[in-house]
NURO-39642 format. One record per residue: residue number from 0; x, y, z of N, C-alpha, C in turn. Coordinates in nm, 3 decimals. Atoms other than C-alpha are relative to their C-alpha. Layout:
N
nr|nx|ny|nz|cax|cay|caz|cx|cy|cz
NUM|X|Y|Z|X|Y|Z|X|Y|Z
...
This chain:
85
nr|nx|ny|nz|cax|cay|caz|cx|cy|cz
0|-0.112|0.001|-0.092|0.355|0.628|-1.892|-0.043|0.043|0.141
1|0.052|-0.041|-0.086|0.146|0.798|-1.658|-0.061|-0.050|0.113
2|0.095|0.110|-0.053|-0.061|0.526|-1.563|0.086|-0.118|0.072
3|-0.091|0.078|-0.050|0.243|0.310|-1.490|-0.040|-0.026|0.175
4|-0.030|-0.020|-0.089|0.260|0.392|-1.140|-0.120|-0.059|0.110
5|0.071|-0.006|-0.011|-0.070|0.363|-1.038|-0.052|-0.117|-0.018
6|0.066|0.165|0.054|-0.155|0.019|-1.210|0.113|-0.085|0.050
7|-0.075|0.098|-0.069|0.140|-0.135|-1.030|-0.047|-0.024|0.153
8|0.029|0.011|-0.135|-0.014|-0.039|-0.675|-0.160|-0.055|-0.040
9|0.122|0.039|0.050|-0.356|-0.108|-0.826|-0.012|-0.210|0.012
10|0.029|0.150|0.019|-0.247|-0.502|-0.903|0.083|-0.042|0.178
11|-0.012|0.108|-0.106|-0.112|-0.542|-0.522|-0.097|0.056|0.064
12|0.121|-0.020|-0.095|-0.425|-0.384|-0.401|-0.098|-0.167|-0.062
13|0.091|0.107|-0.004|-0.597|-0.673|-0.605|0.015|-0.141|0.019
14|-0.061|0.166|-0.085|-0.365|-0.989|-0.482|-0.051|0.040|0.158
15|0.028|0.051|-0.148|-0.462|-0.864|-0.140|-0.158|0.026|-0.007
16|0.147|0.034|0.009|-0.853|-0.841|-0.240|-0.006|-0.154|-0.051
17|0.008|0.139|0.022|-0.815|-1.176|-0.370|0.008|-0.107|0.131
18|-0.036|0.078|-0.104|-0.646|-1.326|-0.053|-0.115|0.088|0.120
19|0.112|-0.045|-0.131|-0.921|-1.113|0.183|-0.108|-0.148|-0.082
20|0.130|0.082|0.072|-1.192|-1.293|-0.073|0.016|-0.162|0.096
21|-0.041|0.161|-0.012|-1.012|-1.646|0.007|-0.014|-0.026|0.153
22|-0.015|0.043|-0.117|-1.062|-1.611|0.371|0.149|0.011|0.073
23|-0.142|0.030|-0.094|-0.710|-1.500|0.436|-0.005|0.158|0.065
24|0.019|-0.102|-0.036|-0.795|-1.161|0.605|0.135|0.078|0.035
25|-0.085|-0.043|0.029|-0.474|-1.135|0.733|0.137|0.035|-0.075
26|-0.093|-0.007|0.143|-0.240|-1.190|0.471|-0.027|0.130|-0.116
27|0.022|-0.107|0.094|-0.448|-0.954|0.258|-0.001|0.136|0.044
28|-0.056|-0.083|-0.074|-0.465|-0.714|0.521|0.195|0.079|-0.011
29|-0.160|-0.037|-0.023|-0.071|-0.713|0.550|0.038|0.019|-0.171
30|-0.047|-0.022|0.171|-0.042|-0.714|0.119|-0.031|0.153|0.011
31|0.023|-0.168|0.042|-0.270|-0.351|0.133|0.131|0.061|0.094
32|-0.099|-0.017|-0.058|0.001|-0.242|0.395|0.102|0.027|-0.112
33|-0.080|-0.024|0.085|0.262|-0.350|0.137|-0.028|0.089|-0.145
34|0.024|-0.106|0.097|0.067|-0.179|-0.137|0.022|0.140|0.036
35|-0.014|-0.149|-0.029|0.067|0.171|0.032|0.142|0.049|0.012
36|-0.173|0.004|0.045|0.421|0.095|0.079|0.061|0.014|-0.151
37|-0.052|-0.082|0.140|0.467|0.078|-0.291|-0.014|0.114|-0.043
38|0.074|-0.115|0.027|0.260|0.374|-0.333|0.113|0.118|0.036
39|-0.063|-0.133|-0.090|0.513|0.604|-0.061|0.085|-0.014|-0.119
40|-0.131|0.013|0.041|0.799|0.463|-0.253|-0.021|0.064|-0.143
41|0.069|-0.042|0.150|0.688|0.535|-0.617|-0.036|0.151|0.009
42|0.043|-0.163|0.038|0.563|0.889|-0.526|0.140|0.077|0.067
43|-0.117|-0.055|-0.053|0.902|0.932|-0.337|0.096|0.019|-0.115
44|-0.145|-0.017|0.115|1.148|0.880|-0.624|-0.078|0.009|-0.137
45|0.066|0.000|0.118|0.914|0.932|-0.915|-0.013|0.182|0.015
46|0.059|-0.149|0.006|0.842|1.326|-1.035|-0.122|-0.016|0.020
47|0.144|-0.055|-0.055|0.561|1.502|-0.976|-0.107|-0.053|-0.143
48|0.054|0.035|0.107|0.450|1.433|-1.369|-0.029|-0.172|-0.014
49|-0.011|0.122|0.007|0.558|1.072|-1.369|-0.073|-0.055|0.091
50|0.063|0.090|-0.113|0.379|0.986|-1.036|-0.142|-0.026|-0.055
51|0.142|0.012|0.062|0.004|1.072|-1.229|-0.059|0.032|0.157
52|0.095|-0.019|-0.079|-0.245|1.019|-0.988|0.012|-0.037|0.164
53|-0.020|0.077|-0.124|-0.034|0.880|-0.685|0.031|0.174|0.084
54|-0.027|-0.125|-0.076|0.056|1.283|-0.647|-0.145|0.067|0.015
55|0.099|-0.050|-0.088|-0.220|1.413|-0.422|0.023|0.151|0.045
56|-0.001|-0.126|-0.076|-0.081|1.670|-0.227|0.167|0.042|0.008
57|-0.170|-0.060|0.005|0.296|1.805|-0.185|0.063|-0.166|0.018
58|-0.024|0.167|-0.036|0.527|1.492|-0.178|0.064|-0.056|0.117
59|-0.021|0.006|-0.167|0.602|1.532|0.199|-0.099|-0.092|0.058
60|0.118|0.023|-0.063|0.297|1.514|0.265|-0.077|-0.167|-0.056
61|0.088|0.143|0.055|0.171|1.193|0.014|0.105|-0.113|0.055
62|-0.055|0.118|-0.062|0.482|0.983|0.128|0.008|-0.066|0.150
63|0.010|0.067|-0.166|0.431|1.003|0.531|-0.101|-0.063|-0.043
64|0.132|0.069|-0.059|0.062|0.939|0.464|-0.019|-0.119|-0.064
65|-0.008|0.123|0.068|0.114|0.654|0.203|0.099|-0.100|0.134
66|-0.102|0.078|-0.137|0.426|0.507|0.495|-0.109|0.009|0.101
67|0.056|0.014|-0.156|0.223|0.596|0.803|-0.152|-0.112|-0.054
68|0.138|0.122|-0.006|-0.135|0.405|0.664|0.056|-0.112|-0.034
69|-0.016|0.150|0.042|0.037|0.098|0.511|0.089|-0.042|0.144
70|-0.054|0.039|-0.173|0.281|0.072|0.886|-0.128|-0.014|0.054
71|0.078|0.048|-0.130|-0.039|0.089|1.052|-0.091|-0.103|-0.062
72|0.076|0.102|0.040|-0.227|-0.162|0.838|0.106|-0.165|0.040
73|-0.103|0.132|-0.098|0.094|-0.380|0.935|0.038|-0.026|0.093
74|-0.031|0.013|-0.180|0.119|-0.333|1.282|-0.141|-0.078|0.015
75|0.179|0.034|-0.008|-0.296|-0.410|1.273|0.044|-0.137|-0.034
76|0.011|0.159|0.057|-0.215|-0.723|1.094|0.139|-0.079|0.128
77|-0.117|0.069|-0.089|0.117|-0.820|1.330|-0.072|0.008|0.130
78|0.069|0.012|-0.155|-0.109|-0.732|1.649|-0.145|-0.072|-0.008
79|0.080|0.144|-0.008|-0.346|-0.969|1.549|0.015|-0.128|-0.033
80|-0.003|0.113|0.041|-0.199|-1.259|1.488|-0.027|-0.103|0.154
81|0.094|0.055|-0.127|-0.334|-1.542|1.732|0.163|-0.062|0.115
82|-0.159|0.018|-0.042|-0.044|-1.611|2.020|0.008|-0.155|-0.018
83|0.030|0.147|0.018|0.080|-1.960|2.002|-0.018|-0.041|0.129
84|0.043|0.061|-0.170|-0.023|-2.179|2.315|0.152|-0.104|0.028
């Protein structure tokens, strides 16, 4: 049950290693984004037992830094997209 949590952010870390693989850098880029996003969310409304291994550090502290790295992996990916001409 433990593992739950963990192997759900695990399989969108590996749709966006798949789509980096494929040459889609940013798409997969913007998926890890959404993975860390699952990650905040999951350690936000999940206990401290139930989260397993997504609880790191107090859960103040694991949900900014799970929100603040996946926002900035999606701003990274939205401020590079190419402008249109």
């Amino acid at each position: 049950m433990r593992a739950i949590p963990i192997a759900v952010v695990l399989a969108v870390v590996v749709v966006a290693l798949v789509l980096i693989s494929l040459a889609h850098w940013r798409r997969g880029a913007f998926t890890l984004g959404l993975a860390m996003g699952v990650a905040g969310t999951l350690r936000w409304v999940l206990s401290e037992r139930s989260a397993g291994v997504l609880a790191v550090r107090g859960r103040r502290f694991d949900v900014l830094f799970y929100y603040g790295c996946g926002l900035g992996l999606v701003l990274l990916t939205v401020a590079s997209l190419p402008v249109p001409e």
